[in-house]
N, C-alpha and C positions, 0 to 999 in steps of 0.2 A: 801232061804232067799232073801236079798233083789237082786241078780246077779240073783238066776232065774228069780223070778219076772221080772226083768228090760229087760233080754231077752228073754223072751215071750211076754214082752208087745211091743217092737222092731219088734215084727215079725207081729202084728197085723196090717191089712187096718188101714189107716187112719179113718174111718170114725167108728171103732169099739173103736178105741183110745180115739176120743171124746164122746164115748157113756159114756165112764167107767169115765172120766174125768169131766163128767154132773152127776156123782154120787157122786162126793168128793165135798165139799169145799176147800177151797185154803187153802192148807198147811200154817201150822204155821212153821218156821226152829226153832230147837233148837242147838247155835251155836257146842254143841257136837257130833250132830249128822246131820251133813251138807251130808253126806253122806255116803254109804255100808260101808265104811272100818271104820266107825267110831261106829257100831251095838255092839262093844266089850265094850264100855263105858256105853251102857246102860245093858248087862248085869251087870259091874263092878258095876253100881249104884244100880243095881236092888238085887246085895248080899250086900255092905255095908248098906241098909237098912233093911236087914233081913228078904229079901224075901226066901222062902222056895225053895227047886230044883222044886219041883212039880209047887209051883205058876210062878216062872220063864219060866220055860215050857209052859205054858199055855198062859202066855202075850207073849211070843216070838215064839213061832210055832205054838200053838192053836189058837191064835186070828188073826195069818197070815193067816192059812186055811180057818179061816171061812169066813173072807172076800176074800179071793180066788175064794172060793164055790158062795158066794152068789153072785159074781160080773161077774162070769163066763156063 
């Protein structure tokens, strides 16, 4: 999740840093999720709206991978 991600991207040249950082737009923060240790409130939100295990999965590790893959 977000700790590997963060140290992998730590270990990267600077100039691969801004490769990947020329592919985002600027974050939007949402104050629940300022950061890693706060990824348990969007699961919490993501079941009190009646999201399914499988769809939860797939917003929270599926759609981490893909943008992984593709930015890798």
């Amino acid at each position: 999740g977000f700790d590997f991600f963060e140290f992998i991207y730590r270990q990267w040249p600077e100039s691969a840093r801004k490769e990947l950082a020329a592919k985002f737009t600027t974050p939007h923060f949402i104050p629940d999720l300022t950061n890693h240790s706060h990824s348990r409130n969007l699961t919490r939100g993501l079941i009190l709206r009646g999201f399914s295990d499988e769809d939860i999965e797939k917003i929270l590790r599926d759609n981490w991978m893909r943008i992984f893959k593709q930015t890798l």
